[in-house]
Each structure stands twice: as structure tokens, then as C-alpha cells.
PAGUMAR-98338 format. One record per residue: residue in three letters; y, z, x of N, C-alpha, C, O, CB in turn. Coordinates in steps of 0.05 Angstrom, whole numbers, plus 5000, padded with zeros to 4 digits. Glycine has a CB too. Example, Ala and Ser with C-alpha at 12.3 -4.5 7.8 and 13.67 -1.06 7.14 Angstrom:
<tornus>
ALA488651565264491051565246493451565264493451695285491151815226SER495551425257497951435273500151575258502351615268498851145282
</tornus>
This chain:
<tornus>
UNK819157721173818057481187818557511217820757531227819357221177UNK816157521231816257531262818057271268817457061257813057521277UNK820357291287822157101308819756901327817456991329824257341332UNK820056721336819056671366819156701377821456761384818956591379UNK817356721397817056901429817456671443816256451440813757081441UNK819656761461819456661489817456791504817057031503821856691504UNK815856591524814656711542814856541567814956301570812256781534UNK814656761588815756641609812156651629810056761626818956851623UNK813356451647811056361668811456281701812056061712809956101655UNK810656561713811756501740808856431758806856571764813756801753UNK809456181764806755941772806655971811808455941827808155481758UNK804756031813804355991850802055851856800355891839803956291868UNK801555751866798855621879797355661868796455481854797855651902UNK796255871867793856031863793156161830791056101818794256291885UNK795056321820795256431801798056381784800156281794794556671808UNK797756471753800056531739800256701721798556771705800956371729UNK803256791726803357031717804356981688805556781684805057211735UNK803857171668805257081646805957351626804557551624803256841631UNK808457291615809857561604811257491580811857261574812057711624UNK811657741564814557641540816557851555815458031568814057731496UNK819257841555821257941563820558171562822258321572823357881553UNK818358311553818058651561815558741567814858971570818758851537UNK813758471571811258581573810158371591811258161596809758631545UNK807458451604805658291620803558231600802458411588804458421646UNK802857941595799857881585798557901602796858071602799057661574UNK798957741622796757661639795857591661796357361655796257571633UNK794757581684795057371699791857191701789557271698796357501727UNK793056861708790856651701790756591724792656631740791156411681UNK788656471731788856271751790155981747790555861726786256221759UNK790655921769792255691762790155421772790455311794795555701781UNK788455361755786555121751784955091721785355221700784255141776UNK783554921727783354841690782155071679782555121655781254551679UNK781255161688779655441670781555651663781255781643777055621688UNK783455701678785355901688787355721650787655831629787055841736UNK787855511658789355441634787955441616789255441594790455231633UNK785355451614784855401583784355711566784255751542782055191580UNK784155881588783856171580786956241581787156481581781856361602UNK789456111581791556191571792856071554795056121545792856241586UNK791155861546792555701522791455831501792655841480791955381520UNK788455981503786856191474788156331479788956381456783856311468UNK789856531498791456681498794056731484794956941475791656671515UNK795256461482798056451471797656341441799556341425800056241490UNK794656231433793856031415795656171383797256081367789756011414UNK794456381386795056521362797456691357797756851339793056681357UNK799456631378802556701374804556541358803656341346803756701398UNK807356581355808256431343811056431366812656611369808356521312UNK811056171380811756081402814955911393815255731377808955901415UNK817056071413818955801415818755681441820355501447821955851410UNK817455731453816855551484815755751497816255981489819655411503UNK814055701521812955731542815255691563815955461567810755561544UNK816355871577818355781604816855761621815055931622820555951615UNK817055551643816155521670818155401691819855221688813755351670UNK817755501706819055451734818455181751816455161765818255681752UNK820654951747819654751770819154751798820654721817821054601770UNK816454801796814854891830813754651844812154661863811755111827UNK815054401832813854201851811054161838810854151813813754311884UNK808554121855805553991849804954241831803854181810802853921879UNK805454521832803354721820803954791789802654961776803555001838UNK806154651779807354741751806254461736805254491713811454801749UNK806454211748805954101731802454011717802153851699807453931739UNK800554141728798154111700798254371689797354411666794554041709UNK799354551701800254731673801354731643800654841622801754831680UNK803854521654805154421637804154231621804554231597806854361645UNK803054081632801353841612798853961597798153841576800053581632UNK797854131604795354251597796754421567796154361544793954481626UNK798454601573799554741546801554541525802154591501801555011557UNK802254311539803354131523800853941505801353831483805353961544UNK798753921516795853691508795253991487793953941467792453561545UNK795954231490794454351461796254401443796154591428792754621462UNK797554291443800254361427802354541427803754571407799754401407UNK802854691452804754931452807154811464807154621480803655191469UNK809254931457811554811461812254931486812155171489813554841441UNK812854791501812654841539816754771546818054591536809654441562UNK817554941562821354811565820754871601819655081607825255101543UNK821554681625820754731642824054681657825454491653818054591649UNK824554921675827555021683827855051713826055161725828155311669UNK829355001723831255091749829955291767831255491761834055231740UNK828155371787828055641789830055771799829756011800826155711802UNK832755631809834855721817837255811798838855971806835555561834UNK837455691773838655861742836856091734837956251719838655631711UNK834056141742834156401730833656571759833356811756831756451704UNK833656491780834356681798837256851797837657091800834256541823UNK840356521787842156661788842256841769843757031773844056541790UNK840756831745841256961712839957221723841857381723839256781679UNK837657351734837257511746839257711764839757941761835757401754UNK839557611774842157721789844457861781845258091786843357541796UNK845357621765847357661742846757891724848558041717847457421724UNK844657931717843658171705842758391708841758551692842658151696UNK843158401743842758671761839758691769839058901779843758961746UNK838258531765836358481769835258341802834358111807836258351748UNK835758561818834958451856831958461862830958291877836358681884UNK830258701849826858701862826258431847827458311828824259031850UNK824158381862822358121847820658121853820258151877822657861849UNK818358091835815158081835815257861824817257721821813258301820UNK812257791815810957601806811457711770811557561750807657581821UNK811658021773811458081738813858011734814357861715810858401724UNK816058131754818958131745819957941742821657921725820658241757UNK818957641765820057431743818757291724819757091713821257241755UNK816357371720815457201698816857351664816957221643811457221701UNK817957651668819257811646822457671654824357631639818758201649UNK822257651669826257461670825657131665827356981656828557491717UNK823357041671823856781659823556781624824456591611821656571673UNK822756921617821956961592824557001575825256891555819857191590UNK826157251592828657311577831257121588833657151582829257641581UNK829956891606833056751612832056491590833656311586833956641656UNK829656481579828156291556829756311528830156131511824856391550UNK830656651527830256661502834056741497834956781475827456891493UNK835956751523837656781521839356421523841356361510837957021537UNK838356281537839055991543837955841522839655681516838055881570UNK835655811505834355661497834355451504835955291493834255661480UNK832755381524832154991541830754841525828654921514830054941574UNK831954561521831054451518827454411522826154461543832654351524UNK826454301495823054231511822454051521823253821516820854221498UNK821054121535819453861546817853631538815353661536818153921558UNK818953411534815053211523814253081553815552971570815452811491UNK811453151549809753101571809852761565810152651543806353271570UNK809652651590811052341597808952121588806552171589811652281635UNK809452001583806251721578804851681604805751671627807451321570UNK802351671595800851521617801551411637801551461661799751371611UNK802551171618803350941642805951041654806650971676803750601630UNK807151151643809451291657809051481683810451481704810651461637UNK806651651677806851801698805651761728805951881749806052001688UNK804051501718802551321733804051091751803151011772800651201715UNK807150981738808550961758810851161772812851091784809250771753UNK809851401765812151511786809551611807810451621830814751831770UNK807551671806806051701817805551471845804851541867804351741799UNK806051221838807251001855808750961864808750811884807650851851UNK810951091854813651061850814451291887816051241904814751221810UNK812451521885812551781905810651681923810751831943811752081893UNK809051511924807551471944809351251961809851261985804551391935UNK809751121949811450841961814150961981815150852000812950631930UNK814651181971817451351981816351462011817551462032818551651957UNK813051582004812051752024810851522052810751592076809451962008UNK810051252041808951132058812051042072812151072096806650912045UNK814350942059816450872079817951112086820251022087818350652069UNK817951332091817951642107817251502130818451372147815551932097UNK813651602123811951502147813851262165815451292183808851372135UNK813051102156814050792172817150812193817850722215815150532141UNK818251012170821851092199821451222216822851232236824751272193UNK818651412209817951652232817151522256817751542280815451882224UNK815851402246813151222268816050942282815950912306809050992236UNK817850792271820050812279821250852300821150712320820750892271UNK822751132294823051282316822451382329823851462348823651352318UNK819451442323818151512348818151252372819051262395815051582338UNK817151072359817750842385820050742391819850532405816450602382UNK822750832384824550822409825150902425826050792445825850822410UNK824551222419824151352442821851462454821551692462825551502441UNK819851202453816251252469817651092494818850882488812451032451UNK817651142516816551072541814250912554814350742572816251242549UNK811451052536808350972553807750772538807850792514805651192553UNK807050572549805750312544803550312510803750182490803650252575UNK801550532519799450512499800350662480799550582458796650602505UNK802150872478803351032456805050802440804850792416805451302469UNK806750612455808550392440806550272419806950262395809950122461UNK804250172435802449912423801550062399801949972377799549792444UNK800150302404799050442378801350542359800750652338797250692386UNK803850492365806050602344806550272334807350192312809350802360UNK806150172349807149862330804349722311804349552293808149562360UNK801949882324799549792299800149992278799149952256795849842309UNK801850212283801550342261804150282240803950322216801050642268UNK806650192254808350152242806749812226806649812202811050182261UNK806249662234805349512218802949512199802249342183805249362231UNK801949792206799449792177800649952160799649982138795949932182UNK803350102168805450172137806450002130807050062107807850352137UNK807249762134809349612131807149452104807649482081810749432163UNK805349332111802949252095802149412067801549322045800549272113UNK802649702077801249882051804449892029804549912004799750312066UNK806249882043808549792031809049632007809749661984809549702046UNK808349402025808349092005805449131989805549041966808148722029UNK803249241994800449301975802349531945802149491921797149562003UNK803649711958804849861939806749671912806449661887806850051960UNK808549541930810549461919809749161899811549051887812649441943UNK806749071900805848921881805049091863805449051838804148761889UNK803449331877802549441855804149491831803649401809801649651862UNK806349661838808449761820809949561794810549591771810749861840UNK810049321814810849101793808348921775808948741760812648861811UNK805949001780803748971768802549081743801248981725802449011782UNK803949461750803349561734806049571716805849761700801949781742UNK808349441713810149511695810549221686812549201671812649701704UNK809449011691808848801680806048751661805748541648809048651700UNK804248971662802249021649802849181622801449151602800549131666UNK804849351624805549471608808549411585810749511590805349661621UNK808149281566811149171550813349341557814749271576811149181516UNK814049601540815949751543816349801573818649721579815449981528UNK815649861586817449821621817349621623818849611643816449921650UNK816549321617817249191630820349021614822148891625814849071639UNK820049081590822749081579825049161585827249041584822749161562UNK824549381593826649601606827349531635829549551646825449911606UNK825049451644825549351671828049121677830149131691822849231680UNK826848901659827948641656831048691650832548531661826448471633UNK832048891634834148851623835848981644837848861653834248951596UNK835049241653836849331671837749181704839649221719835849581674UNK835248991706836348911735837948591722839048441738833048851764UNK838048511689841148321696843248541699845448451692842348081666UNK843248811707846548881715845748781745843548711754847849281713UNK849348771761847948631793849048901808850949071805849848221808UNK846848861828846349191837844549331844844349481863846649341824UNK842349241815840349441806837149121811836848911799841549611762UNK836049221828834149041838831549171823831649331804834049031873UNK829249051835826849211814825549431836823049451832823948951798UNK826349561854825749791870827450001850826250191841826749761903UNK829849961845831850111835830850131809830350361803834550001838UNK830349951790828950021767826650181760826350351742828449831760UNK824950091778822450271782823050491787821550621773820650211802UNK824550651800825250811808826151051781825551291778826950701826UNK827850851766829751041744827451021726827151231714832950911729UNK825550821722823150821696821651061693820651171674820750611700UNK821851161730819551301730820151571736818351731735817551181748UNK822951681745824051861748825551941732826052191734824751851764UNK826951791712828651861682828251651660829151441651832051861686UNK825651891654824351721624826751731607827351521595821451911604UNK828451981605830352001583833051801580835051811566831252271586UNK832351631599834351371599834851191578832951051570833651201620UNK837351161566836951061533837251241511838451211490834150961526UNK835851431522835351691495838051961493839152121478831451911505UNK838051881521840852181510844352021520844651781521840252641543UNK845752161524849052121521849752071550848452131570851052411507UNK851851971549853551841580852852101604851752111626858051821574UNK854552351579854652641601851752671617851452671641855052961581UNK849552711591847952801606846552671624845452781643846852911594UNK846252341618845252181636846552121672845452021692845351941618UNK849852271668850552231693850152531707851052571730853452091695UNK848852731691848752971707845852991708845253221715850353221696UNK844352861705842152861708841152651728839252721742841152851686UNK842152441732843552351770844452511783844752411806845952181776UNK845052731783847452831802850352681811851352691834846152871827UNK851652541787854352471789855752511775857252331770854952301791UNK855952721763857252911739859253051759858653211777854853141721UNK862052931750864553181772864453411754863853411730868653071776UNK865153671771864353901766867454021780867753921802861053991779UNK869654191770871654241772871454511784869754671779872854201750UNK873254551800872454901820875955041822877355061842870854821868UNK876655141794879255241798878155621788876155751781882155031773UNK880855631794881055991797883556091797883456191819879856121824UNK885556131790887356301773889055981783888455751778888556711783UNK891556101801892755881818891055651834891955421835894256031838UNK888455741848887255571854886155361844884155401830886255631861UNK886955111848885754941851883854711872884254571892886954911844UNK882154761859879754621880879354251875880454101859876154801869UNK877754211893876853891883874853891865872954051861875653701907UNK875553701853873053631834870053551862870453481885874253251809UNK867253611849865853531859862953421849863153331826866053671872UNK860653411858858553371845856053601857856053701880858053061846UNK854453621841851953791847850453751833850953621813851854031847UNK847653851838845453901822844653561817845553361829846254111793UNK842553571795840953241797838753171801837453341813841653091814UNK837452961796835352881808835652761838836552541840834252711791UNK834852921862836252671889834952451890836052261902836052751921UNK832152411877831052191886833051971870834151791883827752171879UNK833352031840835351861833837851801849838151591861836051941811UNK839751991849841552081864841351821885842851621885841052391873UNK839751851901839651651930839751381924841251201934836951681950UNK837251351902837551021890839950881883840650661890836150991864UNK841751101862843150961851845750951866847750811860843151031826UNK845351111887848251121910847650871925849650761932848551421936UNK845050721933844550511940845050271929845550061940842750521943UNK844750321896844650101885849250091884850549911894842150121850UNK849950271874852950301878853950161900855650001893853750581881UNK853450161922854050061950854049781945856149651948851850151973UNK851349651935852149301916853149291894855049141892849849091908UNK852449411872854849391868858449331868859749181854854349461868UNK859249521891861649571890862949311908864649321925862049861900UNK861349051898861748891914861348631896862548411895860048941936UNK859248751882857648391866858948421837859948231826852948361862UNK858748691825857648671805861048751787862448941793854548881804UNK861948531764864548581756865248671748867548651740865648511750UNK862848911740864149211729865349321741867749341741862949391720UNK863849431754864449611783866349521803868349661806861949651801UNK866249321817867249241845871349301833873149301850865848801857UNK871749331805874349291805874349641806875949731823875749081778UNK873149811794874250011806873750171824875150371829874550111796UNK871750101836871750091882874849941884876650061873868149751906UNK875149811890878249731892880549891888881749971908878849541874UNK881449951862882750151856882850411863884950541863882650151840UNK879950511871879850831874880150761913881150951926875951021857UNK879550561925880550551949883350551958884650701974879650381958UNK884350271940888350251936888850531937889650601959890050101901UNK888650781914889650971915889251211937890051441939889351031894UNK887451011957887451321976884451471976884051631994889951581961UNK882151391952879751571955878451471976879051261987877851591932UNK876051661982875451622011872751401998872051371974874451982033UNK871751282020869151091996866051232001863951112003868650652008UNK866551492002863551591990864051701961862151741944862051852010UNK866951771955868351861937867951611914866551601893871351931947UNK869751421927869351181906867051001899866950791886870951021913UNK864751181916862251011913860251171892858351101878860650951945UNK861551451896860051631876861051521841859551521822861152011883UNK863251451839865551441818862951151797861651131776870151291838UNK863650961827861950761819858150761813856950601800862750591838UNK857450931824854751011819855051141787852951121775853551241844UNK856651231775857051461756857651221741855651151729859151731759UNK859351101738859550821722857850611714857550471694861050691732UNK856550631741853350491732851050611718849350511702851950411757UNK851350841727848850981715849050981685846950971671848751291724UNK852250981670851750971639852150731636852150711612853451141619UNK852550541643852050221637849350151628848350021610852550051663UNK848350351654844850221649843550451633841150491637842650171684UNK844850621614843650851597843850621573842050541559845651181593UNK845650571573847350421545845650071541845149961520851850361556UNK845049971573842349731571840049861553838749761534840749641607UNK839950161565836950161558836750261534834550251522835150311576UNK838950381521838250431499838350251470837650311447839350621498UNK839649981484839949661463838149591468837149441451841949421464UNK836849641489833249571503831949641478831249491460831749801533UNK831749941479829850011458830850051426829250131409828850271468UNK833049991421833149971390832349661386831449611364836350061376UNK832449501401831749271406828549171390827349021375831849281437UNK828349401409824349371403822749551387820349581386822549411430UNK824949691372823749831347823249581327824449371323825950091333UNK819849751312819649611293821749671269822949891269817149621287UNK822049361240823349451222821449581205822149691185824749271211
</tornus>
């Protein structure tokens, strides 16, 4: 009985490359035609995932495209199989060589798969990134006018800071429009902002950036924030505990929402207190408390949704 093939997929703008740990299939273009001539490609294999590289905009209709025909898609780090590469004496790099090292860091790791997100899900993070990009804009334009000088450069930075400020609040109905249109987020919504802390910017935020909220364990939900301590010892050495890796967009929210927290809310604010009494510094004790919140509101959302299973 043939095993499953890993196959790996090293995605660029333009094209993708695609391999099993010893061989090249192919290379596609990377647009719909380009995918659909590699999904008859892989159609008739016997697949334990498709590896791909998180490339930002160019991996993901790849990914949805081989996930909408049924192939099992796991999408990874490009910086774990750069280090796995490495690690394995592996320094040239092509387009073949890592699409044959993503394939074999597929089939030596086995990642988790991917399920491609709901609609309405992906439709508010899609809101969720524009709303982020229009208030960018709005600090730039900001600071640009504190330090403008010329009269007409001010006036036209303050029409423009006020036609962001507008597309803002147009955004920020939208978002609560569309997850009030929809039951399940807006369930989820509702429940997590009675913790105090967590407002409905902050909710929106986690709806639409960690679908898996509810569904998996304390650990992985706080390392998938980026507030997972991570220990750095070595024979006699001992290091500090620290944190890495994460989602930052999460990451930033929920260090925001921690900050009220560590003030309002009577979970938290008692151990901000304590981790200050003893001496931690308070980005230290604000991380501690972000990490405390984050599985509070794993543990809302997952009474959320057993909640609303049918019997």
C-alpha cells in the first residue's frame, strides 16, 4: 500500500513551484488557471497534505483553491522550514530546493491542516485589515501635520485626516453590521465583551483573526497570541523566561485590551497587583495578564459554542 505524499509548495507572486521531497512536478502559475492545472495534477495522488508557505496575499487563493477541491492543504512558518533546512545542511536555495525542503519538513513535522475559514468569517477579517490600514493612514497624515509648517499642506492634511476619520466610523458600523447579521459571531461577540477589557474592536478582532478560539486548549490558544513563556536555559545557564512568535495583530489587541483590564476587570487587576508587589516590571505583568485573559476568553468561547450546538 502506497504511504502519503507530502508535497511541498514554494509560492511567489508570479508562479509555484511544486515537489515531493525528491522530485519536481512542476511549476504553475500562480492565478486561477495556474491552480486549477495543479489541482488535476495532484488530483490522482494519494495526499497527506499539500505544504505551503505563509507568503502573506500570494499563498492564500492557493490555499483555498486546493482546499474548495478537496486536497488536504497544512500552511507553515516560512521561517521553521528555513531553520529545518539549515539544520539539515541545506544553505543553496532555489525555488526547486525549497519547494523539495518544504515537502520534507511536511513529512518529517506533520502540521496540522488547515480548514479554509467561512465566508462570513473571512469577510470580517477582510474588514477587520482594512479598518487597521485606514487608521495607519490617519497617524501618518497625523504626523505629518505636526510637523507641516505651510499653511495649505496643514489644511489639506486636516481634510484628509478628517475623510479617514469618517471612513473609520463607515468601517466600524460596517463590521458591527456584519457580525450582527450573522448569529454565530454575533454570539461569540456578545459573550466575550461581558469579560471587562474586551470592547467590540477587540472582539472583532479575535473573531476574525483566531477562528480557532473555543476549539483548541489554554497552551495553544496563548501561543497562538504570542503569550506563551518560552524558557532559554543551557547547562548552568539560566536565562529569562520570555515570549515569541504569534499572531501580532492579535498580540497588540489583546496587550491593549490587558492594559484595562489590569484595572477593571476582577480577574486580572488582582494579579497586575501581585506580579507588581513582587518586583515585575509592568510590560512583564501586563503580558502575564494578557495571557490570563486570552484563556478566559478561549474558555467564554468555547461555553459559547457548546452552548449553541444543536441536541
Amino acid at each position: 500500500m502506497t504511504s502519503p505524499t507530502y508535497i511541498g509548495a514554494d509560492v511567489a507572486k508570479a508562479e509555484v513551484v511544486v515537489a515531493t521531497a525528491t522530485a519536481v512536478l512542476g511549476t504553475f502559475t500562480n492565478d486561477r488557471g495556474g491552480h486549477r492545472a495543479l489541482v488535476d495534477r495532484l488530483r490522482g495522488m494519494t495526499l497527506a497534505a499539500v505544504v505551503i508557505e505563509s507568503t502573506g496575499c500570494y499563498h492564500r487563493e492557493l490555499a483555498i483553491a486546493l482546499s474548495a477541491a478537496g486536497l488536504p492543504v497544512a500552511i507553515v512558518q516560512p521561517g521553521c522550514v528555513r531553520h529545518y533546512a539549515k539544520g539539515m545542511g541545506q544553505l543553496a536555495k532555489s525555488d526547486a530546493i525549497d519547494a523539495r525542503m518544504i515537502a520534507r519538513f511536511g513529512a518529517e513535522r506533520e502540521p496540522r491542516l488547515w480548514t479554509m475559514p467561512q465566508a462570513e468569517t473571512a469577510h470580517l477579517r477582510a474588514l477587520v485589515d482594512r479598518r487597521d490600514q485606514v487608521v495607519e493612514m490617519r497617524t501618518s497624515e497625523q504626523n505629518r501635520l505636526e510637523a507641516c509648517a505651510d499653511p495649505f499642506i496643514a489644511r489639506d492634511l486636516r481634510r484628509s485626516i478628517a475623510r479617514l476619520e469618517k471612513a473609520v466610523c463607515a468601517l466600524d458600523a460596517t463590521i458591527a453590521a456584519h457580525i450582527a447579521a450573522h448569529e454565530p459571531l454575533k454570539r461569540v461577540s456578545e459573550a466575550l465583551q461581558t469579560e471587562a477589557g474586551v470592547g467590540a474592536q477587540t472582539a472583532a478582532v479575535l473573531l476574525a483573526h483566531l477562528p480557532e478560539l473555543g476549539h483548541i486548549n489554554r497552551q495553544r490558544v496563548a501561543a497562538l497570541v504570542g503569550f506563551a513563556p518560552y524558557v532559554h536555559e543551557s547547562g548552568q545557564r539560566k536565562g529569562t523566561v520570555g515570549i515569541v512568535g504569534g499572531r501580532r495583530r492579535l498580540r497588540r489587541a489583546l496587550y491593549m485590551a490587558a492594559i484595562s483590564a489590569a484595572r477593571w476587570n476582577h480577574w486580572i487587576a488582582p494579579l497586575y497587583r501581585r506580579l507588581r508587589e513582587r518586583g515585575k516590571p509592568a510590560k512583564v505583568a501586563l503580558v502575564a495578564c494578557g495571557r490570563k485573559l486570552v484563556i478566559r476568553l478561549n474558555t467564554i468561547a468555547a461555553r459559547t459554542h457548546a452552548n449553541t450546538q444543536p441536541a
